[in-house]
PDB file of N, CA, C and O in Angstrom:
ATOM      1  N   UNK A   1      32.830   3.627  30.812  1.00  0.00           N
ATOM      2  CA  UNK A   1      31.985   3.876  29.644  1.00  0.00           C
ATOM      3  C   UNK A   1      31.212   2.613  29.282  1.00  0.00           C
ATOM      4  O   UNK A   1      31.556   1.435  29.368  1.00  0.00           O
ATOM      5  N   UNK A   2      30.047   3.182  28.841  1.00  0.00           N
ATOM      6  CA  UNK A   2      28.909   1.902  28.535  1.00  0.00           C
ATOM      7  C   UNK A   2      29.248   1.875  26.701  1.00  0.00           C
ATOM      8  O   UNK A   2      28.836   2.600  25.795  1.00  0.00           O
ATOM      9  N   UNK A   3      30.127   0.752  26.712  1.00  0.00           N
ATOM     10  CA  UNK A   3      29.901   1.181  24.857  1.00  0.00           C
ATOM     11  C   UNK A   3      28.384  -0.153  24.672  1.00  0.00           C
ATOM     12  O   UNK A   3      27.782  -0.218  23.600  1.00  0.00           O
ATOM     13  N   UNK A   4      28.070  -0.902  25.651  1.00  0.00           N
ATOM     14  CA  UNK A   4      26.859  -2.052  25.173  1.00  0.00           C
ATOM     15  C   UNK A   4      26.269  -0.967  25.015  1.00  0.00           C
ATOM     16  O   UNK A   4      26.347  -0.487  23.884  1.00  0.00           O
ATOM     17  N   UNK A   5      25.603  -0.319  25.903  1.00  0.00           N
ATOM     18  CA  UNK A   5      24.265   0.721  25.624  1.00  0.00           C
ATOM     19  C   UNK A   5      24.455   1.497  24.281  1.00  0.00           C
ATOM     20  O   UNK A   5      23.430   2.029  23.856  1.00  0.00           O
ATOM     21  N   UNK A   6      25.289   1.612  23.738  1.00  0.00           N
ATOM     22  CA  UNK A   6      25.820   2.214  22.675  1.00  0.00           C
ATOM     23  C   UNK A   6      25.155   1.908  21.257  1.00  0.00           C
ATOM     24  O   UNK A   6      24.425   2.519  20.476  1.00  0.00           O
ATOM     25  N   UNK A   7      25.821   0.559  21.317  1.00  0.00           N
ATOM     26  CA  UNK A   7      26.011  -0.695  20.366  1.00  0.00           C
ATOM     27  C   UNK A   7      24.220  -0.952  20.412  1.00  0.00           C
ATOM     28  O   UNK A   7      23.631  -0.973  19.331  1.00  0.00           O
ATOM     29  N   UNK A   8      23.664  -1.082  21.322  1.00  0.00           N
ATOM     30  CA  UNK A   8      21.998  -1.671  21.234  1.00  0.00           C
ATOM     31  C   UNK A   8      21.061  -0.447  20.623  1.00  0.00           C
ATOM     32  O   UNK A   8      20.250  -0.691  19.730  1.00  0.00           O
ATOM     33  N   UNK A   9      21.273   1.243  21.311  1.00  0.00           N
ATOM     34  CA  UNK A   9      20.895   1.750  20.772  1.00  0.00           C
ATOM     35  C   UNK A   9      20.974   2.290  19.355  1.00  0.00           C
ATOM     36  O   UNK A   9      19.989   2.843  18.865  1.00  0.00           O
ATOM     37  N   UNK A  10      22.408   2.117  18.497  1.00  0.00           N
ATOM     38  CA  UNK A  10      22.629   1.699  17.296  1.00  0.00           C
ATOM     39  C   UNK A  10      21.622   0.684  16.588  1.00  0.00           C
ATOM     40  O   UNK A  10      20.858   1.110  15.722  1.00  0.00           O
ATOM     41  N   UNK A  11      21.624  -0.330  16.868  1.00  0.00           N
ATOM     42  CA  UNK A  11      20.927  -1.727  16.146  1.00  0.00           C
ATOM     43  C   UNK A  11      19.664  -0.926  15.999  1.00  0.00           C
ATOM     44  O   UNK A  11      19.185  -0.805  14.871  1.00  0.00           O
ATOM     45  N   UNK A  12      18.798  -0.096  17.537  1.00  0.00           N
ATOM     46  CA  UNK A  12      18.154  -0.171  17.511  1.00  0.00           C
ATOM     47  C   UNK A  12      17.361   1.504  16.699  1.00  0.00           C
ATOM     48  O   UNK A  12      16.145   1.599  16.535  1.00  0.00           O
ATOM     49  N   UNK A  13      17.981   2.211  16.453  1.00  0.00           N
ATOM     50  CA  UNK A  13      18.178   3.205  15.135  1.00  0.00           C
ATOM     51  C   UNK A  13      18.077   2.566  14.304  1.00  0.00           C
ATOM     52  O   UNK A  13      16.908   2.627  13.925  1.00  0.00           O
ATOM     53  N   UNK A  14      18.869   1.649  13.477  1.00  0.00           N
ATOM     54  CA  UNK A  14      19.348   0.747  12.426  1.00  0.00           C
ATOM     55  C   UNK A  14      17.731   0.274  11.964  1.00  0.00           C
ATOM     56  O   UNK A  14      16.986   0.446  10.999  1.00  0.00           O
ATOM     57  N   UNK A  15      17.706  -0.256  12.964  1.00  0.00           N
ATOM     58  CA  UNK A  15      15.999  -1.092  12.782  1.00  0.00           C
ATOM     59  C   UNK A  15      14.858  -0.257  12.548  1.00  0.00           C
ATOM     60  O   UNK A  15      13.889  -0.548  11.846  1.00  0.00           O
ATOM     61  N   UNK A  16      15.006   0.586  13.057  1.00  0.00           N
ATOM     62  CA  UNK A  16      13.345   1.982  12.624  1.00  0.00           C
ATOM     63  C   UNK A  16      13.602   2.311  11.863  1.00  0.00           C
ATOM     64  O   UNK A  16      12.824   2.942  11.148  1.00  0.00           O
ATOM     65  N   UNK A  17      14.685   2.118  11.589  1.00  0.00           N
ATOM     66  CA  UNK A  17      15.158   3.238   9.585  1.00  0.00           C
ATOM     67  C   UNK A  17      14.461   1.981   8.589  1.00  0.00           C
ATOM     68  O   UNK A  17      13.565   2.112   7.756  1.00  0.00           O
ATOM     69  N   UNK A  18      14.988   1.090   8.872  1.00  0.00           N
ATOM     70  CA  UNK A  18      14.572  -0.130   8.254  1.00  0.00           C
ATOM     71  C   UNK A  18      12.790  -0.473   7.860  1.00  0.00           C
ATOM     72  O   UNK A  18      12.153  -0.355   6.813  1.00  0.00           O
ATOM     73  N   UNK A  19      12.487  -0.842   8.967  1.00  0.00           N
ATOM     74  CA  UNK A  19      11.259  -0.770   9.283  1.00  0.00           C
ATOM     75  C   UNK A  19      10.636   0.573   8.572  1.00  0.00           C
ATOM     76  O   UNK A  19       9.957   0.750   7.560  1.00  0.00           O
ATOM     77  N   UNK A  20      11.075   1.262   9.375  1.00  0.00           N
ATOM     78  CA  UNK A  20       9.860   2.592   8.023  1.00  0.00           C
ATOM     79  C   UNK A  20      10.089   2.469   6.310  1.00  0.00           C
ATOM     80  O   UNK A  20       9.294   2.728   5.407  1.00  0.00           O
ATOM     81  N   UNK A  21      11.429   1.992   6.253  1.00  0.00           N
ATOM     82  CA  UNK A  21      11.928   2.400   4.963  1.00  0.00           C
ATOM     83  C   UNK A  21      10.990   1.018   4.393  1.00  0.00           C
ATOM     84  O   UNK A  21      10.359   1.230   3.357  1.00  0.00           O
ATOM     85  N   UNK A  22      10.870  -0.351   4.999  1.00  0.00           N
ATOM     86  CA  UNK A  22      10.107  -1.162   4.488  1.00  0.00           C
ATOM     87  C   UNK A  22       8.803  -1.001   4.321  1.00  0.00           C
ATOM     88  O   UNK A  22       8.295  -1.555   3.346  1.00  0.00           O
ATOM     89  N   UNK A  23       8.090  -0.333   5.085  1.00  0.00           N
ATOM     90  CA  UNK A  23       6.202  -0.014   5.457  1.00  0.00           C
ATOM     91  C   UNK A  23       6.391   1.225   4.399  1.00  0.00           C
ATOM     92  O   UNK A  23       5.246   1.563   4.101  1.00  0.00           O
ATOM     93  N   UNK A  24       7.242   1.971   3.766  1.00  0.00           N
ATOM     94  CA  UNK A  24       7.280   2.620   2.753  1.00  0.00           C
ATOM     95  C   UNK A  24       7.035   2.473   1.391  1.00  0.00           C
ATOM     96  O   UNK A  24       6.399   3.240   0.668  1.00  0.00           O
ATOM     97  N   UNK A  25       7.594   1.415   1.089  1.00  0.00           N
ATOM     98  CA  UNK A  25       8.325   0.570   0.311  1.00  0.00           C
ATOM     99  C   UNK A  25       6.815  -0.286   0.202  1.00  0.00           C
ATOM    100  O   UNK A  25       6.352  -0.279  -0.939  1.00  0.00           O
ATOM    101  N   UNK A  26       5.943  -1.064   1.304  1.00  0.00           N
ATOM    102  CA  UNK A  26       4.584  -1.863   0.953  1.00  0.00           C
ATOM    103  C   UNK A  26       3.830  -0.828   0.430  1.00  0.00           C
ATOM    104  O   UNK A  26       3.337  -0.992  -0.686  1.00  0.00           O
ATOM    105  N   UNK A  27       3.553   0.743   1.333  1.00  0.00           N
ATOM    106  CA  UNK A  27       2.560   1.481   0.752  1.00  0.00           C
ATOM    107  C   UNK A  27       2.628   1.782  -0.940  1.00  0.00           C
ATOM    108  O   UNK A  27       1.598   1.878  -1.608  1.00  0.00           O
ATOM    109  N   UNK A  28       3.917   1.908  -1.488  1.00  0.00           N
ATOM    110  CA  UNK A  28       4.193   2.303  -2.701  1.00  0.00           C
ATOM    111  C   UNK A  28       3.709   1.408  -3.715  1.00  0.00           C
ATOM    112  O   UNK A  28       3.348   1.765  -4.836  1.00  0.00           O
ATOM    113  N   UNK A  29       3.715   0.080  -3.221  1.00  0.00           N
ATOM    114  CA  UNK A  29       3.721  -1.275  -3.853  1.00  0.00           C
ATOM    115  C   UNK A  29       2.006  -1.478  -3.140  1.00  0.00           C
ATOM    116  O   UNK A  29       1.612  -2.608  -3.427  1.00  0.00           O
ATOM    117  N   UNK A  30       1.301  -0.952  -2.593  1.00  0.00           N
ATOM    118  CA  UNK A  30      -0.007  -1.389  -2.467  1.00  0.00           C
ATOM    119  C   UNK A  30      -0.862  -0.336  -3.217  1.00  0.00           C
ATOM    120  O   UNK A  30      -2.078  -0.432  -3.385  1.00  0.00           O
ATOM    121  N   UNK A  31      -0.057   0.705  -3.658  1.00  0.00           N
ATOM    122  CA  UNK A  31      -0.913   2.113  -4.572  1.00  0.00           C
ATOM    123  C   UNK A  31      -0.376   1.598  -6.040  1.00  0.00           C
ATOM    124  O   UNK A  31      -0.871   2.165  -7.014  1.00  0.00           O
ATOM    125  N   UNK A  32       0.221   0.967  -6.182  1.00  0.00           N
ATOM    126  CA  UNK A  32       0.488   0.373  -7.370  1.00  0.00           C
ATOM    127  C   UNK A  32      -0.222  -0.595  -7.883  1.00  0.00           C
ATOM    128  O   UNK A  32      -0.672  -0.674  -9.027  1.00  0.00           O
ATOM    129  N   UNK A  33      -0.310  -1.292  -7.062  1.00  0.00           N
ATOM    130  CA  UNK A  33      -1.463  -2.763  -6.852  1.00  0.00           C
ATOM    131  C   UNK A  33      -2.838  -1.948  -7.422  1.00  0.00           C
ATOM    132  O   UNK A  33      -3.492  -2.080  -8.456  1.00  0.00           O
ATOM    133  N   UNK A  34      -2.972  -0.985  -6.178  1.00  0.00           N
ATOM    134  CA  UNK A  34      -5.010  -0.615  -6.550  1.00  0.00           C
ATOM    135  C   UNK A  34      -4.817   0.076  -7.583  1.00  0.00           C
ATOM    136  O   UNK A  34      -5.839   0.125  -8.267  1.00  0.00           O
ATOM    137  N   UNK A  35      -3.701   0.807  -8.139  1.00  0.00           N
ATOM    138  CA  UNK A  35      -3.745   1.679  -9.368  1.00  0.00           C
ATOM    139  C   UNK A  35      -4.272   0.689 -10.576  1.00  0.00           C
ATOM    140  O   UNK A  35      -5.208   0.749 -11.372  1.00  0.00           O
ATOM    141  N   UNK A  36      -3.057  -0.389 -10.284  1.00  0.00           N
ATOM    142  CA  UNK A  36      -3.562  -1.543 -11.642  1.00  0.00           C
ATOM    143  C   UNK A  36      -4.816  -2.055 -11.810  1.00  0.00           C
ATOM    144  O   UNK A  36      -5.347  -2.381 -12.871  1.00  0.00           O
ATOM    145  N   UNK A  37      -5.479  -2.134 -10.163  1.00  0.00           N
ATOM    146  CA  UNK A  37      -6.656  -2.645 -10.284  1.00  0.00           C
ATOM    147  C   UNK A  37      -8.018  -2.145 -10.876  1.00  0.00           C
ATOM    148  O   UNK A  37      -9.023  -2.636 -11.390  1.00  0.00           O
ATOM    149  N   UNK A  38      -7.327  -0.408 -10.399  1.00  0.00           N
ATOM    150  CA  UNK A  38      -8.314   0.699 -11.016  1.00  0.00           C
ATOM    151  C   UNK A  38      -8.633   0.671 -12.838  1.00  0.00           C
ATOM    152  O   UNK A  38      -9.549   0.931 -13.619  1.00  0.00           O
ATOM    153  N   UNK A  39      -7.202   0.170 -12.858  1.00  0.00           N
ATOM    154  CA  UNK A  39      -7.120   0.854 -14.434  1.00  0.00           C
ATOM    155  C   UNK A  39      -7.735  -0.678 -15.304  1.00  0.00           C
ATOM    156  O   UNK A  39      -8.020  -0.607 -16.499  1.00  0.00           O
ATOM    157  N   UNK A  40      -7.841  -1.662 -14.724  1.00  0.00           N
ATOM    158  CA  UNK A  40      -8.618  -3.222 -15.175  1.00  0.00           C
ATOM    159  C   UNK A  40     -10.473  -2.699 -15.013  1.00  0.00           C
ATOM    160  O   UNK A  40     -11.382  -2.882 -15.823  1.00  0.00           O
ATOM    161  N   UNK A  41     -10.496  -2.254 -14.124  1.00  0.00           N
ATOM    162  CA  UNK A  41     -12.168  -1.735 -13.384  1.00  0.00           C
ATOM    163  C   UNK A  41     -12.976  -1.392 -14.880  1.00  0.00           C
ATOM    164  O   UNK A  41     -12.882  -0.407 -15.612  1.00  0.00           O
ATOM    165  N   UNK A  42     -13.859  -2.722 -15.009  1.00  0.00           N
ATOM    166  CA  UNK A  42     -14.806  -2.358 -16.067  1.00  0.00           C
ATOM    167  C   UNK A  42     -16.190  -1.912 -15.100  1.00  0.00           C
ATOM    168  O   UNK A  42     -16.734  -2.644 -14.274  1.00  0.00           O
ATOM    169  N   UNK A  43     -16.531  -0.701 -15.404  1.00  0.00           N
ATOM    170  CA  UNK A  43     -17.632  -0.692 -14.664  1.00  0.00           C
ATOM    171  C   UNK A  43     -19.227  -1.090 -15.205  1.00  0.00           C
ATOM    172  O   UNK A  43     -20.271  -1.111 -14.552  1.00  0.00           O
ATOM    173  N   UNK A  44     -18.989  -1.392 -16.640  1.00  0.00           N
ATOM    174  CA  UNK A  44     -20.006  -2.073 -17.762  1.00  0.00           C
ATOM    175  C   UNK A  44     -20.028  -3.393 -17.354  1.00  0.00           C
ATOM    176  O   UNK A  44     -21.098  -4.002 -17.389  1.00  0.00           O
ATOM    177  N   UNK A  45     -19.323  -3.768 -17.089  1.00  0.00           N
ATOM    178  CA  UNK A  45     -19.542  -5.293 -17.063  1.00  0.00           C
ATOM    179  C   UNK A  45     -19.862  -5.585 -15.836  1.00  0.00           C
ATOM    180  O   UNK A  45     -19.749  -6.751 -15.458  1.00  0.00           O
ATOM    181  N   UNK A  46     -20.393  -4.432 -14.840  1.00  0.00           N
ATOM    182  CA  UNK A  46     -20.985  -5.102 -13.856  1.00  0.00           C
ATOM    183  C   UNK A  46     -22.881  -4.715 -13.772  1.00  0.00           C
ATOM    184  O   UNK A  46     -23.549  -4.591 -12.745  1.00  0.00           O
ATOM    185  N   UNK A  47     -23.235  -4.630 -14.855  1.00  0.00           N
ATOM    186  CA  UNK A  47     -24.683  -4.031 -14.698  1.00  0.00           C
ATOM    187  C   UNK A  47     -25.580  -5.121 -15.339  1.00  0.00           C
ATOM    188  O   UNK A  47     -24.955  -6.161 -15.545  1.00  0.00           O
ATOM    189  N   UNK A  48     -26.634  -5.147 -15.636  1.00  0.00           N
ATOM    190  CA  UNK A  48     -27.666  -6.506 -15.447  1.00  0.00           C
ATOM    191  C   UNK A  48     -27.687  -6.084 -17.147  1.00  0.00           C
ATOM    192  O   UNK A  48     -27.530  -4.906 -17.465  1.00  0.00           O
ATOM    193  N   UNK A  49     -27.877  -7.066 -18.102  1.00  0.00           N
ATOM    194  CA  UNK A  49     -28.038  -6.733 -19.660  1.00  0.00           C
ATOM    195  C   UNK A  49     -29.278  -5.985 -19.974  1.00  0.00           C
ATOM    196  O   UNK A  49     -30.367  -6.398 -19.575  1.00  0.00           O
ATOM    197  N   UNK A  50     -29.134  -4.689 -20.809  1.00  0.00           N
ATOM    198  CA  UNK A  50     -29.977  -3.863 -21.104  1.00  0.00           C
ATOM    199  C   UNK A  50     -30.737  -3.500 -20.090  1.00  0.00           C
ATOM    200  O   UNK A  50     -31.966  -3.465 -20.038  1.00  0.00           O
ATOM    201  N   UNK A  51     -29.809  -3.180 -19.135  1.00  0.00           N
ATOM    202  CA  UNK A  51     -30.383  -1.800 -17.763  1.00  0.00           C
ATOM    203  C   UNK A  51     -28.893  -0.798 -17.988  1.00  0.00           C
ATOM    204  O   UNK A  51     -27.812  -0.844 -18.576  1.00  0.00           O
ATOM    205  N   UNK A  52     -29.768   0.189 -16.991  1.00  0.00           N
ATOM    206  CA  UNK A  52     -28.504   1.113 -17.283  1.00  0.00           C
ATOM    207  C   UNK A  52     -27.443   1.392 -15.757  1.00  0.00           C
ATOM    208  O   UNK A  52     -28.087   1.274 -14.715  1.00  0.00           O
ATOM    209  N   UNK A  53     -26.276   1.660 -15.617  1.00  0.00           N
ATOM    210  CA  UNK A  53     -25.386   1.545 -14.542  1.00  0.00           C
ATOM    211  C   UNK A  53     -25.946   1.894 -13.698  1.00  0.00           C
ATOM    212  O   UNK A  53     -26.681   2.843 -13.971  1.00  0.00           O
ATOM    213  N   UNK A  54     -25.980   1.423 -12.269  1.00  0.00           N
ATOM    214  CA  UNK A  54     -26.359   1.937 -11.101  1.00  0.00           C
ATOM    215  C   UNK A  54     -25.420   2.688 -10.666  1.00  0.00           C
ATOM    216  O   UNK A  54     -24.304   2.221 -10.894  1.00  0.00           O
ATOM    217  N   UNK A  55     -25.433   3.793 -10.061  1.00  0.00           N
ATOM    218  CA  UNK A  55     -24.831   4.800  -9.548  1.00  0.00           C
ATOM    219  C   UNK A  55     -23.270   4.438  -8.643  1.00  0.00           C
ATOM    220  O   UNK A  55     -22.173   4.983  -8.762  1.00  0.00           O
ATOM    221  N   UNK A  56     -23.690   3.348  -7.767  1.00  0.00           N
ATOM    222  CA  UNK A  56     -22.952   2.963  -6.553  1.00  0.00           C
ATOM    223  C   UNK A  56     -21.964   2.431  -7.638  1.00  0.00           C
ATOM    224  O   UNK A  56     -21.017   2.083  -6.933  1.00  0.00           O
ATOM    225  N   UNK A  57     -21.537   2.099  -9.196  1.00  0.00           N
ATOM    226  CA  UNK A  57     -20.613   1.565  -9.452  1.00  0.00           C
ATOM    227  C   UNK A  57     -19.616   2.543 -10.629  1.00  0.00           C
ATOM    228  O   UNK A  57     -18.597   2.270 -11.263  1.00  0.00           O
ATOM    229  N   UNK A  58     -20.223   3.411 -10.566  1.00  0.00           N
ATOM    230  CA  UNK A  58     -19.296   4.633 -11.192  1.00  0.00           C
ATOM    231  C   UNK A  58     -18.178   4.762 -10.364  1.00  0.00           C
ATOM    232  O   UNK A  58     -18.103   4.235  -9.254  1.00  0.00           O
ATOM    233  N   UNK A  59     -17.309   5.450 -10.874  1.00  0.00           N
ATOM    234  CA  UNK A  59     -16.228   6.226 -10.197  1.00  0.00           C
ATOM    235  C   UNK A  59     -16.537   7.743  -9.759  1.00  0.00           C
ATOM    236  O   UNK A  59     -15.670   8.413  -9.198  1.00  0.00           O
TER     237      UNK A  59
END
């Protein structure tokens, strides 16, 4: 019996659970990030004084 082959393919289960569960874990934490960023987003304060919004900066 091979228990090495065993033991490596273990670790190596161990590690993709990991790994996804981490790249999970950034996406959640990078929609959180742009959420905050969304919800800061003045879109007034990016237009030239006394003109009116250009289109491209609406939501």
């Amino acid at each position: 019996f091979d228990h090495e082959y065993y033991k490596v393919q273990s670790r190596k289960r161990y590690y993709e659970k990991q790994l996804l569960f981490m790249r999970e874990q950034e996406e959640a934490q990078s929609a959180h990030y742009y959420a905050a960023l969304a919800g800061e987003y003045d879109p007034v304060a990016t237009r030239m004084p006394f003109k009116s919004l250009e289109n491209k900066y609406r939501f």
